[in-house]
C-alpha positions as CSV (number, residue, x, y, z in Angstrom):
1,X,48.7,94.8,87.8
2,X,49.5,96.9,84.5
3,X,46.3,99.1,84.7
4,X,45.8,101.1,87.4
5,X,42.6,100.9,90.2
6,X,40.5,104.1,89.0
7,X,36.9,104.5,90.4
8,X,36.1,107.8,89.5
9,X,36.3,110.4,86.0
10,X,38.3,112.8,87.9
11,X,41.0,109.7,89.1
12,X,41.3,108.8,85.0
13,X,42.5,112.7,84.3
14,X,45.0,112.1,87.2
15,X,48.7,112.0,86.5
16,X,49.6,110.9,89.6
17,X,47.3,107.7,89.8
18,X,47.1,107.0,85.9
19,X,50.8,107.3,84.4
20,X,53.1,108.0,87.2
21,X,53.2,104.6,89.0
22,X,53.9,103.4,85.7
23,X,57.1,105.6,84.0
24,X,59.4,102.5,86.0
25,X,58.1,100.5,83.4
26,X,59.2,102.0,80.8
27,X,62.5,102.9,82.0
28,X,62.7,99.3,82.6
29,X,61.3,98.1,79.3
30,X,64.4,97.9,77.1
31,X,66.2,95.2,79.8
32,X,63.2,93.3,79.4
33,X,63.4,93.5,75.8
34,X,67.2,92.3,75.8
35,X,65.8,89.2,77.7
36,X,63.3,88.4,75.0
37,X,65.8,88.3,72.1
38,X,67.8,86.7,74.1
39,X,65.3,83.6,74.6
40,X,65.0,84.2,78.8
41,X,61.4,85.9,78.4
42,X,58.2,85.8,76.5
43,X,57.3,88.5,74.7
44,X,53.6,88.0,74.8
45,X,54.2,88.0,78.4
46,X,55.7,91.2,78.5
47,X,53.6,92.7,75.9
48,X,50.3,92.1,78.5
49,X,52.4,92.6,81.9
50,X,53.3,95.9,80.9
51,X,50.5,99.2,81.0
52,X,49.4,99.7,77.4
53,X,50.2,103.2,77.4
54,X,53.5,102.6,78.7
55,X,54.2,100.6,75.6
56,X,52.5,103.0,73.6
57,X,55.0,105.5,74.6
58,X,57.8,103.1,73.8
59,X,56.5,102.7,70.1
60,X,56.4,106.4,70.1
61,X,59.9,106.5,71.1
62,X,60.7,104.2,68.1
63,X,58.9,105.4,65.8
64,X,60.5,108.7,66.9
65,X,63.9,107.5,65.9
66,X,63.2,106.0,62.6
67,X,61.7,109.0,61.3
68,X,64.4,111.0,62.4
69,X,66.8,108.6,60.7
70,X,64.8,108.7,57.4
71,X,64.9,112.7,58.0
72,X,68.6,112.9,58.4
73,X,68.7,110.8,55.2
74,X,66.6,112.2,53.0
75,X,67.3,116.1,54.4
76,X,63.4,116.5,54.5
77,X,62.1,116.8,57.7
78,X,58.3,116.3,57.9
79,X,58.8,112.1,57.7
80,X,56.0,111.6,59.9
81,X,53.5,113.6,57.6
82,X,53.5,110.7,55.7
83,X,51.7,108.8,58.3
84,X,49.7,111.0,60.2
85,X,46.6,109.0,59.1
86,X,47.8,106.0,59.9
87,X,49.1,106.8,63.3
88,X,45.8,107.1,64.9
89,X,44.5,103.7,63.7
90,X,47.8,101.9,64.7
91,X,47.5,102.6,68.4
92,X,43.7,102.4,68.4
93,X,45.2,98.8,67.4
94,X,47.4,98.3,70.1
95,X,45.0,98.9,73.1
96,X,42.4,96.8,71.2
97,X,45.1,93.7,71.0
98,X,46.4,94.4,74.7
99,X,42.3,94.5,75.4
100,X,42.1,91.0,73.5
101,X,45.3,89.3,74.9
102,X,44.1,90.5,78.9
103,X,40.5,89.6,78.5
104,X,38.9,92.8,78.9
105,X,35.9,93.8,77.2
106,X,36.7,95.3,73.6
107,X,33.2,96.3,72.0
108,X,34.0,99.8,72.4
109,X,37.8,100.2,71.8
110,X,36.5,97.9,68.4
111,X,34.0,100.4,67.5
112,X,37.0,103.2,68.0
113,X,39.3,100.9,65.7
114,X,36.4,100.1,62.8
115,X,35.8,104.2,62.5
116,X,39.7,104.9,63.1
117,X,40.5,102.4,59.7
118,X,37.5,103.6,57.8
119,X,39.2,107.5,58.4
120,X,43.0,106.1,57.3
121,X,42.3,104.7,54.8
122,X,39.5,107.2,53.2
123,X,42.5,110.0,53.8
124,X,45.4,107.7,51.7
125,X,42.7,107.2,48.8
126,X,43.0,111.2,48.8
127,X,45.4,112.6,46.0
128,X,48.3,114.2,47.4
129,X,47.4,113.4,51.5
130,X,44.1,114.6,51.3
131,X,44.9,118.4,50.5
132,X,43.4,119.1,46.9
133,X,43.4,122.7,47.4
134,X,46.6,122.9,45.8
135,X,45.5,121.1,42.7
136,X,43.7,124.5,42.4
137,X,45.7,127.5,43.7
138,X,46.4,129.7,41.4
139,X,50.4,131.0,40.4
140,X,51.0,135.1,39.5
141,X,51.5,134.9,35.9
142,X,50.2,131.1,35.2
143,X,47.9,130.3,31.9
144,X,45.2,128.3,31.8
145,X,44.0,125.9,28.9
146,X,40.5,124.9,30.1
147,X,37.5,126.6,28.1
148,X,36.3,129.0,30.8
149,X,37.1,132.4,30.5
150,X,40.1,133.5,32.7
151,X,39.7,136.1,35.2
152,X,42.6,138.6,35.6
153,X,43.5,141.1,38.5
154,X,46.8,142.2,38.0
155,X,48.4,139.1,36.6
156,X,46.8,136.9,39.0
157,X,44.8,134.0,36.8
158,X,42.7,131.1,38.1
159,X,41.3,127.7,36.4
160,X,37.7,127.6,37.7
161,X,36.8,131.5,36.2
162,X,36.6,133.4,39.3
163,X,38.4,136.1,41.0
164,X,40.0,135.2,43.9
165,X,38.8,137.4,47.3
166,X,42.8,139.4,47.8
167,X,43.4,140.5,44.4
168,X,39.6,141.7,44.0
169,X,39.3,143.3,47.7
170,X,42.4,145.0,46.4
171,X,41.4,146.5,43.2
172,X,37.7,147.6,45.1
173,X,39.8,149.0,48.0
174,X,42.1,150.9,45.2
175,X,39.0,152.1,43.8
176,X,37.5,153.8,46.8
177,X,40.1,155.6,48.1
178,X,40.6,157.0,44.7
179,X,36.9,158.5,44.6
180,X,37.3,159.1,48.2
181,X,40.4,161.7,47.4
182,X,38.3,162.9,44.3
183,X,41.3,161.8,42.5
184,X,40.2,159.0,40.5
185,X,42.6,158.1,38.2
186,X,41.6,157.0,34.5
187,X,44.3,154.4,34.5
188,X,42.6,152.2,37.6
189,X,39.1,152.0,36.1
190,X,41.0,150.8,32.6
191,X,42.3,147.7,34.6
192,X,41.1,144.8,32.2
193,X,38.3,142.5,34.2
194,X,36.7,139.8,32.6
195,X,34.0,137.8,34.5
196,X,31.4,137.8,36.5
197,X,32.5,141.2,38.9
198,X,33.5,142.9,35.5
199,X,30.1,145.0,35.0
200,X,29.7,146.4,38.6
201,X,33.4,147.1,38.4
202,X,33.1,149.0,35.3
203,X,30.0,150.9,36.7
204,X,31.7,151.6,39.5
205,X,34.5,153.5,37.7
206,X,32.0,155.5,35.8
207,X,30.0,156.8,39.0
């Protein structure tokens, strides 16, 4: 039988009963997959005979090596970045067709495939992966052209008009140790500020 007899939570969690019996398999697999090119054996028939997650790990495996192929060929090494949000939904996929093809209920692994393809393909819609941040993040020296006023803290300068938490915890750190020595100097509270912190900096100096 490719799944194993589990009757209780605790048997599911265990190794020993869930996955071990069936590492043979896989060793076993690419034999079996010589005989279905070469016409002796049916794939479908292997593709149900053999534990889901045994063939999971042997897409894995492929997967694996084309990636690392791609990798060596394009010298960049984070090939499988490219489909992180597709992974998930492709082997939701495959336990939902072994499911279909063995005749065991599907209604939940289904539900887990609807949500799982609603996720992928919400992330690809995302500009660069998903991560906008760095549509924003601001570069020492950079200029802005939008019609907000540009906040600067030593040469730092962001798009949306706010100052961003380092360089401003830095200038309010600079400032207290200076009155904390006594030693203010006249050159840190000439430091240019425009924006919204640039009042209760200024006052701040002249306490």
């Amino acid at each position: 039988m490719a799944l194993p007899l589990l009757n209780t939570l605790e048997d599911c969690a265990d190794f020993s009963k869930a996955v071990k019996p069936y590492i043979p398999q896989l060793y076993a697999l690419p034999e079996k997959l010589l005989d279905v090119f070469a016409g002796r054996e049916s794939l479908l028939k292997l593709y149900t005979e053999t534990n889901p997650l045994i063939s999971g790990f042997a897409i894995s495996v492929a997967l694996g090596a084309v990636f690392l192929v791609v990798a060596e060929i394009n010298r960049n090494y984070s090939q499988v970045d490219r489909c992180w949000s597709l992974l998930p939904t492709l082997y939701i996929a495959h336990f939902d067709a072994w499911a279909r093809l063995t005749g065991l209920p599907t209604q939940r692994i289904d539900a887990a495939l609807l949500f799982s393809a609603i996720w992928s393909v919400s992330l690809a819609r995302k500009p660069d992966g998903g991560d906008a941040d760095h549509a924003t993040t601001p570069r020492r020296g950079s200029r802005t052209t939008t019609g907000e006023k540009e906040a600067t803290v030593s040469g730092t300068r962001t798009t949306d008009g706010k100052l961003h938490w380092l360089p401003q915890m830095k200038h309010a750190l600079t400032l207290v140790i200076g009155k904390s020595s006594g030693s203010m100097s006249p050159k840190l509270c000439s430091t240019s500020l425009t924006g919204p912190s640039s009042r209760s900096s200024k006052a701040f100096c002249s306490s």
